[in-house]
ROSE-4610 file (N, C-alpha, C; in Angstrom, 1 decimal, always signed):
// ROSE-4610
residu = [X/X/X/X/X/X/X/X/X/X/X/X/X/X/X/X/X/X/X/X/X/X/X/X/X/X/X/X/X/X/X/X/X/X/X/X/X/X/X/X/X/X/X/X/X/X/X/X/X/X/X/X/X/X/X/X/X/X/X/X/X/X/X/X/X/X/X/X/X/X/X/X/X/X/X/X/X/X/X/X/X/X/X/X/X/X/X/X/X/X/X/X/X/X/X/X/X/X/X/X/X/X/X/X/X/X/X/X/X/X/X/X/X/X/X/X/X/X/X/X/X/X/X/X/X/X/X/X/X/X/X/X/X/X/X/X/X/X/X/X/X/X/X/X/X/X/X/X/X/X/X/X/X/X/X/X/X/X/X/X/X/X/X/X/X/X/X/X/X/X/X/X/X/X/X/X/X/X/X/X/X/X/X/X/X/X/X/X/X/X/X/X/X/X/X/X/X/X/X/X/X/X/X/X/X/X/X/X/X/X/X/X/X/X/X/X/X/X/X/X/X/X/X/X/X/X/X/X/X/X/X/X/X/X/X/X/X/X/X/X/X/X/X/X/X/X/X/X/X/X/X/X/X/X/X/X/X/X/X/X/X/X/X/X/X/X/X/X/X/X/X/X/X/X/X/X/X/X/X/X/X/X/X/X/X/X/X/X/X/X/X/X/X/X/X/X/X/X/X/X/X/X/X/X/X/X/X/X/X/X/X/X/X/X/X/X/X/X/X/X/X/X/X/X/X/X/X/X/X/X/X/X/X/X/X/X/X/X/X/X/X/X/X/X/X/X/X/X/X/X/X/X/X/X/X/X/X/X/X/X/X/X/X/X/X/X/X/X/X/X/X/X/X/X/X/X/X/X/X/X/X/X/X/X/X/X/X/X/X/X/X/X/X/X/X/X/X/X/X/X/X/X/X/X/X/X/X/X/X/X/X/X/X/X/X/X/X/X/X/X/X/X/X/X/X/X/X/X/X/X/X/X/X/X/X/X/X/X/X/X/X/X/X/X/X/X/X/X/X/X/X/X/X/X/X/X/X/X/X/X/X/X/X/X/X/X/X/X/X/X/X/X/X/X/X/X/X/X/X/X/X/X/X/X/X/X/X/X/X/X/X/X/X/X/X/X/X/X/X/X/X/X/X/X/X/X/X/X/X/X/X/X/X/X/X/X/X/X/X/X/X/X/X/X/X/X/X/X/X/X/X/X/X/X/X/X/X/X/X/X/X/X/X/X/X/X/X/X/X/X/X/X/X/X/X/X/X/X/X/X/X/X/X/X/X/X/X/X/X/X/X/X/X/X/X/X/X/X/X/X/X/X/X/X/X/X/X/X/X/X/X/X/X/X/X/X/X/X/X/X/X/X/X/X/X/X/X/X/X/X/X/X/X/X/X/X/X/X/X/X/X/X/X/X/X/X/X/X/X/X/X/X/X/X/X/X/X/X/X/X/X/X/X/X/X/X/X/X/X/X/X/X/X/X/X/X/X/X/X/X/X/X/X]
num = [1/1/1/2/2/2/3/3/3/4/4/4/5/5/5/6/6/6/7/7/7/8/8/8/9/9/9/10/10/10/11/11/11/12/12/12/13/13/13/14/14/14/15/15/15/16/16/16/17/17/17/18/18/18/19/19/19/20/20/20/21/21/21/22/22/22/23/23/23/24/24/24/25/25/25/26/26/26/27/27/27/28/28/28/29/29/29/30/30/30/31/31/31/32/32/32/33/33/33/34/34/34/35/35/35/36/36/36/37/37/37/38/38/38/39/39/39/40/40/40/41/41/41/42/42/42/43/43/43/44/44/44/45/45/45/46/46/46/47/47/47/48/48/48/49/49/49/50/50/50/51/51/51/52/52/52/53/53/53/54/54/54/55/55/55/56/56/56/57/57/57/58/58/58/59/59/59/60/60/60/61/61/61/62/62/62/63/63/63/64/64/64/65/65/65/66/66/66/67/67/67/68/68/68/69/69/69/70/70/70/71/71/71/72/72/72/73/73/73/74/74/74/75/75/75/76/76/76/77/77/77/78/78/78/79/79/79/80/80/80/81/81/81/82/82/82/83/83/83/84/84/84/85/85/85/86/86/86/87/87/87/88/88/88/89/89/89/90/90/90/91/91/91/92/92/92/93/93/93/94/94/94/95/95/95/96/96/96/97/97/97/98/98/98/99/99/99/100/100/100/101/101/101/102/102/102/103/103/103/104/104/104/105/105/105/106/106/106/107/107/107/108/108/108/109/109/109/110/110/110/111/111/111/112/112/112/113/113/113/114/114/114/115/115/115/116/116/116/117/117/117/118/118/118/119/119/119/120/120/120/121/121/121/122/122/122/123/123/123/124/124/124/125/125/125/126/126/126/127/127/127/128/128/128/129/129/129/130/130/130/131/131/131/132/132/132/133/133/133/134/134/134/135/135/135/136/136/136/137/137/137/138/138/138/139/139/139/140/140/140/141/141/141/142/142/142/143/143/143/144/144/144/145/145/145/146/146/146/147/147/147/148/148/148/149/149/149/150/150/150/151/151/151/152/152/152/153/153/153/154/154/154/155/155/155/156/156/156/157/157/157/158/158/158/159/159/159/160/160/160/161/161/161/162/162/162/163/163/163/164/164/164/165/165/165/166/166/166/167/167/167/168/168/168/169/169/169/170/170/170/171/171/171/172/172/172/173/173/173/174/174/174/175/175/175/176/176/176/177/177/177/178/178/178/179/179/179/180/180/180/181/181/181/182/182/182/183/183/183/184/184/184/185/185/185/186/186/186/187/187/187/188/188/188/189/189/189/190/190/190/191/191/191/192/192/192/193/193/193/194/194/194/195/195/195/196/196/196/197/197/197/198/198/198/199/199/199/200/200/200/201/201/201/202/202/202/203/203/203/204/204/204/205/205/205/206/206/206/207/207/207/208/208/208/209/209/209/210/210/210/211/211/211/212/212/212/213/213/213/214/214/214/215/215/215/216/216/216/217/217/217/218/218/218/219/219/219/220/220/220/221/221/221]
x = [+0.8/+0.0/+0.9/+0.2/+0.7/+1.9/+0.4/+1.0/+0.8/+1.5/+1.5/+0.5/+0.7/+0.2/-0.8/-1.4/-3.1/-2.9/-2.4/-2.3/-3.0/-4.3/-5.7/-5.7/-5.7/-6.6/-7.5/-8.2/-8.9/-10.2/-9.9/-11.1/-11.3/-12.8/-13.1/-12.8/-12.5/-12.0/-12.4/-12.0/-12.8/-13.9/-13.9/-15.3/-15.5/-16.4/-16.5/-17.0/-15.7/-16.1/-16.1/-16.0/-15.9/-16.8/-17.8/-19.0/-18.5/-18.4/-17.6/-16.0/-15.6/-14.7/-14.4/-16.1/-16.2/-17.5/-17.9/-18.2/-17.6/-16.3/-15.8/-14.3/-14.4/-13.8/-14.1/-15.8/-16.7/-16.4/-16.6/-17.0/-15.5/-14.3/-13.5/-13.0/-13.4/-13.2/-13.8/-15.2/-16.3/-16.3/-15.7/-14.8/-13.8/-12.7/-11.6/-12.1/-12.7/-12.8/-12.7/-12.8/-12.6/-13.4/-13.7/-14.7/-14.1/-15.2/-15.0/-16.1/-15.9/-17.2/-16.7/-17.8/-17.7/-16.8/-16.5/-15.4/-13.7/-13.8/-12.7/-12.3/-13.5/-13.1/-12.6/-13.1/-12.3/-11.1/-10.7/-8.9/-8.1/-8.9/-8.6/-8.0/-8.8/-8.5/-7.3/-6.7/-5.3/-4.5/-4.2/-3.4/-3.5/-2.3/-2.5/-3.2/-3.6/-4.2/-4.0/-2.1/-1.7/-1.7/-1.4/-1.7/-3.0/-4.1/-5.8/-6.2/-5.2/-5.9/-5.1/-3.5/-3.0/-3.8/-4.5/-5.4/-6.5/-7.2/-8.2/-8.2/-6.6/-6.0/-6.0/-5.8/-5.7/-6.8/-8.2/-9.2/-9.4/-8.4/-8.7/-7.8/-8.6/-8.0/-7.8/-7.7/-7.1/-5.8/-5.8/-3.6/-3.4/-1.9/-1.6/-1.4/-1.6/-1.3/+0.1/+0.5/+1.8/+1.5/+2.7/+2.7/+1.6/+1.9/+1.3/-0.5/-1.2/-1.8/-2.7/-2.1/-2.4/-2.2/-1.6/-1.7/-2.7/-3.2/-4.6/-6.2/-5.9/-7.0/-7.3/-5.2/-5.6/-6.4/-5.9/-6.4/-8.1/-8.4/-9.7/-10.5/-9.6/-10.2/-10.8/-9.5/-9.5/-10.5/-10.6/-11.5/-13.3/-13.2/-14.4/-15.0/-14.1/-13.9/-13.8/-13.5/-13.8/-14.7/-15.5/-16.7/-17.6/-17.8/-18.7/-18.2/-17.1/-16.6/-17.7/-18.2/-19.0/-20.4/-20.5/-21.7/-20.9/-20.1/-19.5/-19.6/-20.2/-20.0/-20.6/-20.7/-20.3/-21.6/-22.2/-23.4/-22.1/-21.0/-20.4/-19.0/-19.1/-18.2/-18.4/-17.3/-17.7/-18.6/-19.7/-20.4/-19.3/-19.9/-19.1/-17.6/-17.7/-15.5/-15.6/-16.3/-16.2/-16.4/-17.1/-16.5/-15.6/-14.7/-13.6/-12.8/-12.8/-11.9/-11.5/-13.0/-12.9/-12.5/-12.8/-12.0/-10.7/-10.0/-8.9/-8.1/-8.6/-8.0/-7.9/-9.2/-9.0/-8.3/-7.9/-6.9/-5.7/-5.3/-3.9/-3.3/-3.7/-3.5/-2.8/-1.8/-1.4/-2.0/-2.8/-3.3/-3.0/-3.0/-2.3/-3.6/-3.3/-4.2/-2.7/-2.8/-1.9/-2.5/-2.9/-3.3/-2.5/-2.9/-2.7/-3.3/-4.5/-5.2/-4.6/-4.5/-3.9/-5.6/-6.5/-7.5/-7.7/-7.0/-7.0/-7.5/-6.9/-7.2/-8.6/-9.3/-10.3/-10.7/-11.3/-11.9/-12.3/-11.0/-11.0/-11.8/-11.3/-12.1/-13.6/-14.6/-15.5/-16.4/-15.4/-15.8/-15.6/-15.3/-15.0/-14.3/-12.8/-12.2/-11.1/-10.1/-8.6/-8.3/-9.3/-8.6/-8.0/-8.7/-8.1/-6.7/-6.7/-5.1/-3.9/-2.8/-1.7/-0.6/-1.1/-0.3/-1.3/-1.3/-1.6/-0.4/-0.3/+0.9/-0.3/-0.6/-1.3/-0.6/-1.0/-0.4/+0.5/+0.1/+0.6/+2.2/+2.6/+3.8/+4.7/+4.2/+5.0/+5.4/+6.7/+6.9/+6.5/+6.1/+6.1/+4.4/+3.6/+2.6/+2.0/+1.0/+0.9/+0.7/+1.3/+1.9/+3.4/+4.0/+4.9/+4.6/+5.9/+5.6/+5.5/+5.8/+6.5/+6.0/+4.2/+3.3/+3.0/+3.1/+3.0/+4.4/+5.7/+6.8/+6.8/+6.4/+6.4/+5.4/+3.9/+3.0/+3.9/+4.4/+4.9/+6.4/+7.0/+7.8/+7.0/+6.0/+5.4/+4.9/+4.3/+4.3/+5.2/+6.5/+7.5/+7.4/+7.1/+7.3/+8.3/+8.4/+9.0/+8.0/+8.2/+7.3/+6.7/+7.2/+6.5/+5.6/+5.8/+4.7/+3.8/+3.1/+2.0/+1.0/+0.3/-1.2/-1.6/-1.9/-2.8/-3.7/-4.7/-6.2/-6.4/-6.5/-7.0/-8.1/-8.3/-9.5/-8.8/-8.0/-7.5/-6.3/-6.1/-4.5/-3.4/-3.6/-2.0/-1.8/-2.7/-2.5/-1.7/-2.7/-2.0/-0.8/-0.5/+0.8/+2.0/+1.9/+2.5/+2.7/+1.8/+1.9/+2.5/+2.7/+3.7/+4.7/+5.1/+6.4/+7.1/+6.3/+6.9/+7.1/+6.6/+6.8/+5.9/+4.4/+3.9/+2.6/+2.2/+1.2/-0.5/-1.6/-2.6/-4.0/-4.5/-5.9/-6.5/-7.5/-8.8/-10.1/-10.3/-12.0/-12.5/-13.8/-14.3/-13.3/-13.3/-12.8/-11.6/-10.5/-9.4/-9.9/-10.4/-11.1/-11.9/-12.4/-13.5/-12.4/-11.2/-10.0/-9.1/-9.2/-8.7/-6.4/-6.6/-5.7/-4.5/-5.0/-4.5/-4.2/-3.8/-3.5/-4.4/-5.5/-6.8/-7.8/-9.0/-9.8/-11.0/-11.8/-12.7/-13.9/-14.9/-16.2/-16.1/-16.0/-16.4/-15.4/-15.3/-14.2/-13.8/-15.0/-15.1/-15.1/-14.8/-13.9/-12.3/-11.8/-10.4/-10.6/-11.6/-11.3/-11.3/-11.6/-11.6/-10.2/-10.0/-8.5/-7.2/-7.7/-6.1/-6.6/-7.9/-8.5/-9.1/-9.1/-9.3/-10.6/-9.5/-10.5/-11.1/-10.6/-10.9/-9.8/-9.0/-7.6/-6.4/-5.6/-5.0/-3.7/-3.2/-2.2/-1.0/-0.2/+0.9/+1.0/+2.4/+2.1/+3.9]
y = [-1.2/+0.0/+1.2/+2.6/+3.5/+4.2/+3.9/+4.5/+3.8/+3.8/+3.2/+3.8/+5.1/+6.0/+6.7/+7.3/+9.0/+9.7/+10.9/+12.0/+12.5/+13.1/+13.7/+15.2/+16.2/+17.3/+17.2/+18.0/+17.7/+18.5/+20.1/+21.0/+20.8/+20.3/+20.9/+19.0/+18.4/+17.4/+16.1/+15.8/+14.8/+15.2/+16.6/+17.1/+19.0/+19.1/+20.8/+22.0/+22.2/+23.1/+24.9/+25.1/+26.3/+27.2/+26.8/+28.2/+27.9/+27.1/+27.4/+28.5/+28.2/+29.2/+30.9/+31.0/+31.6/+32.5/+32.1/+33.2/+33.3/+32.3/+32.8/+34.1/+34.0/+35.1/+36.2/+36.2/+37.2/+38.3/+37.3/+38.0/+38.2/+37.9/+38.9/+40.1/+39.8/+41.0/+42.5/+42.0/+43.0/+43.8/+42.9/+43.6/+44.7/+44.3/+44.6/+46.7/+47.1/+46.3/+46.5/+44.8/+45.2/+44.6/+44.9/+44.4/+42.7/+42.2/+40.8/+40.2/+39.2/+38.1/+37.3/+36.6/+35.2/+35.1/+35.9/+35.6/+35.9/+36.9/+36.9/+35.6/+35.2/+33.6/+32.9/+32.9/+31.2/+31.6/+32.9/+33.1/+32.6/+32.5/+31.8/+30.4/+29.2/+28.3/+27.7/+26.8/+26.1/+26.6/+28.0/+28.7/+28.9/+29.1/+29.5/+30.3/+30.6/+30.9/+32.6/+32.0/+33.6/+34.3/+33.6/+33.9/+34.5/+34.0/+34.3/+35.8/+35.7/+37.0/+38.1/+38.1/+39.2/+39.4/+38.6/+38.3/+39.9/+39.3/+40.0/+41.6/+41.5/+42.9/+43.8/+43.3/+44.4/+45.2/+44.9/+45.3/+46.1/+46.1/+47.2/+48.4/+49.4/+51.1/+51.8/+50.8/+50.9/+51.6/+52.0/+51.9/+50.6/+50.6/+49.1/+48.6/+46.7/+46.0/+45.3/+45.2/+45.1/+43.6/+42.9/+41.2/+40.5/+41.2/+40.6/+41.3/+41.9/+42.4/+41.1/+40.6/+40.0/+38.4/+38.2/+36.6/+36.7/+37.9/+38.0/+37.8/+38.4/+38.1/+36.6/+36.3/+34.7/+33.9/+34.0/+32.9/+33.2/+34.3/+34.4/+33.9/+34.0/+33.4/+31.7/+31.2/+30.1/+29.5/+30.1/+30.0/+29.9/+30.9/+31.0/+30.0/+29.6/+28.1/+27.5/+26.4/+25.7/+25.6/+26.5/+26.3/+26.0/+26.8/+26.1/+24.6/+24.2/+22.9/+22.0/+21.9/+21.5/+20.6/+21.3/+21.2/+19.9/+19.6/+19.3/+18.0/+17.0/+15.4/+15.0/+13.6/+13.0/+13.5/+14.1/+15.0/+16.3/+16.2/+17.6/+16.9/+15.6/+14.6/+14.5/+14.7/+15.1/+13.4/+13.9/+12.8/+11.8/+10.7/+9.1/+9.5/+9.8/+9.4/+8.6/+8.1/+6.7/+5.5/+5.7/+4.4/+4.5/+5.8/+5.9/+5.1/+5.8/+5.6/+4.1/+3.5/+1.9/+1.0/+1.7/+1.0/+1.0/+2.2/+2.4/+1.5/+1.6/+0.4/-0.8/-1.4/-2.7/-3.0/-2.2/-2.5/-2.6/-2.1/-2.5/-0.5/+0.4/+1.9/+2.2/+3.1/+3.6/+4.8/+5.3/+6.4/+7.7/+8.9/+10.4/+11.1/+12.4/+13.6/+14.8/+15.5/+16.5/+17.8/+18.7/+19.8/+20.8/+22.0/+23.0/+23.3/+23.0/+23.2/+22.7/+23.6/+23.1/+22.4/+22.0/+21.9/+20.0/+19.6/+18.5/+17.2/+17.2/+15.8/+16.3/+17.3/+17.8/+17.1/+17.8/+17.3/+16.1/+15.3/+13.5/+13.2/+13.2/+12.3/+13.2/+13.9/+14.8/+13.8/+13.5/+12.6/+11.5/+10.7/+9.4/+8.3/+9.3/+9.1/+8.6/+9.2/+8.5/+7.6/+6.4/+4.9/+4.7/+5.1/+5.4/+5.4/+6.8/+7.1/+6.1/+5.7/+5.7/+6.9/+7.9/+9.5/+10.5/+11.5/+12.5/+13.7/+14.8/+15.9/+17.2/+17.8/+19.3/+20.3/+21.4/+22.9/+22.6/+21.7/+22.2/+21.1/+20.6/+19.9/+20.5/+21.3/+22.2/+23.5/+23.9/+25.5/+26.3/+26.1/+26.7/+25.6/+26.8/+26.4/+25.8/+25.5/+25.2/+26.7/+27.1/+26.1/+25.9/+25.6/+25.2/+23.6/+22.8/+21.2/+20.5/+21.3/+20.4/+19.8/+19.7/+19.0/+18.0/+17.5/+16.3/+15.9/+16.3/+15.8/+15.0/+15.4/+15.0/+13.5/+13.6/+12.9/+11.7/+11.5/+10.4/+9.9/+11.0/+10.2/+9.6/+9.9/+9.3/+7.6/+7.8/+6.7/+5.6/+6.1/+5.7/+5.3/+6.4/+6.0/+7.6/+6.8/+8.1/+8.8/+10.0/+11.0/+10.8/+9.8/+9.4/+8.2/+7.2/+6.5/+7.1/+8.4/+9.0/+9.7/+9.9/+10.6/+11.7/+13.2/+13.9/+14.2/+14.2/+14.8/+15.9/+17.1/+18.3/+19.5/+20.5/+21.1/+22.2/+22.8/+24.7/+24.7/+25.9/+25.8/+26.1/+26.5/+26.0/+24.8/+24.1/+23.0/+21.5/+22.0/+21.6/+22.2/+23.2/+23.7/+23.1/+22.8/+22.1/+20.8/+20.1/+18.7/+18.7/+19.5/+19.2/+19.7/+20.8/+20.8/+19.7/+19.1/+17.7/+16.8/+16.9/+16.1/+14.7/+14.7/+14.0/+14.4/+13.5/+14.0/+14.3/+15.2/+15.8/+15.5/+15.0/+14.7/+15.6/+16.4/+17.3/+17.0/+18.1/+18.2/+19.3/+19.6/+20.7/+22.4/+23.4/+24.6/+23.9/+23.3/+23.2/+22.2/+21.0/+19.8/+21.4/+22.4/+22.6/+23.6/+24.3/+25.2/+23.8/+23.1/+22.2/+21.9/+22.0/+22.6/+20.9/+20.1/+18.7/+17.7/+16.9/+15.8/+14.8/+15.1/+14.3/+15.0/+15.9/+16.2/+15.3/+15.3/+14.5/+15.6/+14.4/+15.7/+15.1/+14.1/+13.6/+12.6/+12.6/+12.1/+10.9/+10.1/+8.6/+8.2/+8.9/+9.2/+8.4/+8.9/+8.4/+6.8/+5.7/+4.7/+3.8/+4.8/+4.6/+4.9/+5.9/+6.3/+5.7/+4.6/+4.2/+2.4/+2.2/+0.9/+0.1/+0.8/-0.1/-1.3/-2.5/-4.0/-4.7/-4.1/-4.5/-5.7/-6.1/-7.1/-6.2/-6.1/-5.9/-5.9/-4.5/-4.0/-4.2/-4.2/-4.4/-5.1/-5.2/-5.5/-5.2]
z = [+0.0/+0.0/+0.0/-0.5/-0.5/+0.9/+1.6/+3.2/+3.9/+4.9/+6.3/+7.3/+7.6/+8.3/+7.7/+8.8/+8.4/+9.7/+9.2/+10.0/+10.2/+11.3/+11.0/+11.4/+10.9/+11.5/+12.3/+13.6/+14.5/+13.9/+14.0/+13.5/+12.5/+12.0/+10.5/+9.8/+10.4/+9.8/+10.4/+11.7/+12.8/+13.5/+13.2/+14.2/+13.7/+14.1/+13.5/+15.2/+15.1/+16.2/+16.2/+14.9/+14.5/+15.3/+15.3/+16.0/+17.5/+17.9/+19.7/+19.4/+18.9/+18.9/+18.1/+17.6/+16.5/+18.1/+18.6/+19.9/+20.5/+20.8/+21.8/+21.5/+20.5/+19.7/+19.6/+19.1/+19.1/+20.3/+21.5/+22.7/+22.9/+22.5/+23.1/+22.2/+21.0/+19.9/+20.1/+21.0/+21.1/+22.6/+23.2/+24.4/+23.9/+23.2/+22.6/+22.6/+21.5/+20.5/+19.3/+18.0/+17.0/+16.3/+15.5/+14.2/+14.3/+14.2/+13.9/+13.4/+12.4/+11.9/+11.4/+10.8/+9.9/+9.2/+8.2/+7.3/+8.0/+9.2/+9.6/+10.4/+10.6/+11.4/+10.5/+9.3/+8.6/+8.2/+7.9/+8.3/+9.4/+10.8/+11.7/+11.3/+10.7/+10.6/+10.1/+11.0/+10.7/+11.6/+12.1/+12.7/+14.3/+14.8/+16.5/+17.1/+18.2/+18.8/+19.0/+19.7/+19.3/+17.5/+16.9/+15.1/+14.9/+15.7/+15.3/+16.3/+17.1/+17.9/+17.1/+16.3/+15.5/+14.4/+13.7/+12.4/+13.6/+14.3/+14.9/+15.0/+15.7/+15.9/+14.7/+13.5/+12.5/+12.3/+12.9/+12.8/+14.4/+14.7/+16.5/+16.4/+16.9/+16.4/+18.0/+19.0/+20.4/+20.8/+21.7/+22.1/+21.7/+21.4/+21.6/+23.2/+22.4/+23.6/+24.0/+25.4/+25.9/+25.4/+25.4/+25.5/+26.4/+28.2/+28.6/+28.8/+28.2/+27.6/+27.1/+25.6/+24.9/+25.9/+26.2/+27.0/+28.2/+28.4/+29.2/+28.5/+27.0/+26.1/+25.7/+25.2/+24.7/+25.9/+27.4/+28.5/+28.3/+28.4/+28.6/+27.5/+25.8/+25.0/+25.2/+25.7/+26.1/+27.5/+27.9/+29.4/+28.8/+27.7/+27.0/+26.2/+25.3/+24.6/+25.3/+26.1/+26.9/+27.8/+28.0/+28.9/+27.6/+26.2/+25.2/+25.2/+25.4/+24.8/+25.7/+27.0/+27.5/+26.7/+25.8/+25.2/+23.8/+23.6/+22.4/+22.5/+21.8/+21.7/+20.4/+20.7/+19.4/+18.0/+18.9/+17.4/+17.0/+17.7/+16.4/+15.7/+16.1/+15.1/+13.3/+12.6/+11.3/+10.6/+9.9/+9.4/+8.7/+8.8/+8.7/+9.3/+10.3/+10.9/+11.5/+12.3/+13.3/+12.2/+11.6/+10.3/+9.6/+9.1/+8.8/+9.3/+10.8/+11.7/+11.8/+12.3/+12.1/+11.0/+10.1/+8.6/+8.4/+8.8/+8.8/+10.1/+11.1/+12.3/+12.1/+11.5/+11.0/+9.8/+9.2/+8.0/+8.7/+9.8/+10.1/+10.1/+9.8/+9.2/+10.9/+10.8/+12.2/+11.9/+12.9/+13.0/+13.8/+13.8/+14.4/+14.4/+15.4/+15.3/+15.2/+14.4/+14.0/+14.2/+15.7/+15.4/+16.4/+15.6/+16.5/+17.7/+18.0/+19.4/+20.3/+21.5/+23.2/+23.7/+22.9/+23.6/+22.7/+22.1/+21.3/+22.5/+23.6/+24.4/+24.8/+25.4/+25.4/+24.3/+23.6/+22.7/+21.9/+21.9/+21.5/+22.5/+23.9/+24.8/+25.1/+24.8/+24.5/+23.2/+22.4/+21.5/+21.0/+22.3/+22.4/+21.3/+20.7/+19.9/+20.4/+21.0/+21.6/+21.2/+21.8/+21.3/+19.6/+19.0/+17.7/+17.0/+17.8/+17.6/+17.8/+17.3/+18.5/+19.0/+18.2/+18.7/+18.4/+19.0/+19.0/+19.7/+18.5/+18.5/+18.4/+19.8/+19.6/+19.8/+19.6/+20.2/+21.4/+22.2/+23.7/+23.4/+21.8/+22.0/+20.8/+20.6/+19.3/+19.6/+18.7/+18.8/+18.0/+16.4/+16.0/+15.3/+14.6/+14.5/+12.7/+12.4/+10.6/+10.3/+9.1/+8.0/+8.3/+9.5/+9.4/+9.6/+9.0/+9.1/+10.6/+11.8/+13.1/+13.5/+13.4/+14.2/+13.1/+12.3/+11.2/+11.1/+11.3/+10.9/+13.0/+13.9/+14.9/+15.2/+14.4/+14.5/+13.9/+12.5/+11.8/+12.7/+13.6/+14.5/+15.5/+16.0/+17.0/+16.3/+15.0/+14.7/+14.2/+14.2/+13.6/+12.4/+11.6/+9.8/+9.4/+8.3/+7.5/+7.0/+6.6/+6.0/+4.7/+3.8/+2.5/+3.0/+3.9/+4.0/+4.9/+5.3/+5.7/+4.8/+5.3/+4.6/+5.7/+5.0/+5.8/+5.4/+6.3/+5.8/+7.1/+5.7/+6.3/+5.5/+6.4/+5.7/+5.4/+6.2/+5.6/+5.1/+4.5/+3.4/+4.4/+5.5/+6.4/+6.4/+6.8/+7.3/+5.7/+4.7/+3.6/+3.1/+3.6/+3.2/+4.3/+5.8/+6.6/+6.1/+5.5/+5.3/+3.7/+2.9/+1.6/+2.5/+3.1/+3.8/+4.5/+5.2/+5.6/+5.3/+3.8/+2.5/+2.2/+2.9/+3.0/+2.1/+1.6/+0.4/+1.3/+1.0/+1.1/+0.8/+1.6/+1.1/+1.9/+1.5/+2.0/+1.7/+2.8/+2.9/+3.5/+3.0/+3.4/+2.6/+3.3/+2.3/+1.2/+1.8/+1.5/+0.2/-0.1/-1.0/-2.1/-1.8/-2.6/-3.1/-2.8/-3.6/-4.2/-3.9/-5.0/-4.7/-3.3/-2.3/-2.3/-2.4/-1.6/-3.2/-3.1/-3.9/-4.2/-3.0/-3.0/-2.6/-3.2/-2.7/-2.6/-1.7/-1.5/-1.1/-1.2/-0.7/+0.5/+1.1/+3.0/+3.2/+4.1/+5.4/+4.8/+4.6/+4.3/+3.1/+2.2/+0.9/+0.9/+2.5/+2.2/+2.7/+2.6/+2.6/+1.2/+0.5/-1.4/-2.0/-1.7/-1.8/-1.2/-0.3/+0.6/+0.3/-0.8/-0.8/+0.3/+1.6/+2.7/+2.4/+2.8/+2.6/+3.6/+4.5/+6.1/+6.3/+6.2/+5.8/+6.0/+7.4/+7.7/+6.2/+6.5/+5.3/+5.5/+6.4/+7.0/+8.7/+8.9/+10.8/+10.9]
């Protein structure tokens, strides 16, 4: 088989949590404040936390803010987001991933979550995913964020493959731009699938058991 490995995106890709983080945004922009909406949210996507609040800033006509300033906005961003996370389970899991998922495990597939969120273990165990995995690489184990490669060149050491036998599946163009940097080829979905961004676009999740053949017959060991 092509790959050994599947690297996953968490937002937008195993689950859609956009509107939890798309108020909790709101509400600190409108504090702030600076214009913010829908479209400046999906610039958000793929990128850090601190990256999404300088995105925000260009739109605030304030004094500026000191460093620690801004690490008082990001916590509270985060304190905000996670109290919506409360509400989050397996009805905001992206349609067919748990049969993905399962197709892919029974084939023998090593499996990753490759994201930027410090909120990633949150969230899997919210959606009774973990077991899945055998690595997960979030925000809280990286220095630098997508579109740089660290968190996919990290996930495929966790799995112990080389970078050509993995697969990523992601939704936004950092995140597809991280994963040709680490030299591992692109499948999408969602914005990133519909700009035509990846080496595989698909319309849904469960697309990539077409694309990797899964037969339910273990692929390797």
């Amino acid at each position: 088989m092509k790959w050994k490995g599947i690297i996953f995106d968490l937002d937008g890709v195993l689950c859609t949590t956009d509107q939890y983080h798309y108020k909790a945004w709101k509400q600190v922009a409108d504090r702030l404040p600076a214009y913010f909406d829908e479209q400046i949210n999906q610039r958000l996507r793929g990128v850090s936390r601190e990256e999404s609040l300088e995105i925000i800033l260009e739109n605030y006509a304030g004094p500026p803010l000191a460093e620690s300033e801004k690490k008082k906005i990001l916590e509270e961003k985060n304190q905000i987001y996670r109290q919506y996370l409360k509400n989050i389970g397996k009805k905001d899991a992206s349609e067919g991933v748990y049969e993905t998922l399962r197709g892919l495990q029974k084939d023998g597939y090593r499996l990753a979550v490759g994201s930027s969120s410090k909120n990633t273990a949150l969230i899997l165990e919210r959606l009774d995913m973990r077991t899945f995995f055998q690595a997960v690489v979030d925000g809280t184990q990286i220095t630098y964020s997508k579109p740089y490669p660290e968190v996919f060149q990290k996930a495929a050491e966790a799995l112990k493959l080389p970078a050509q036998d993995c697969l990523v599946v992601e939704d936004a163009a950092a995140g597809v731009e991280a994963g040709h940097k680490a030299g591992m080829e692109v499948a999408c979905v969602g914005q990133a699938s519909a700009e035509k961004l990846g080496d595989y676009n698909l319309s849904r999740i469960k697309d990539i058991l077409n694309i990797v053949g899964c037969t339910g017959q273990p692929v390797w060991r």
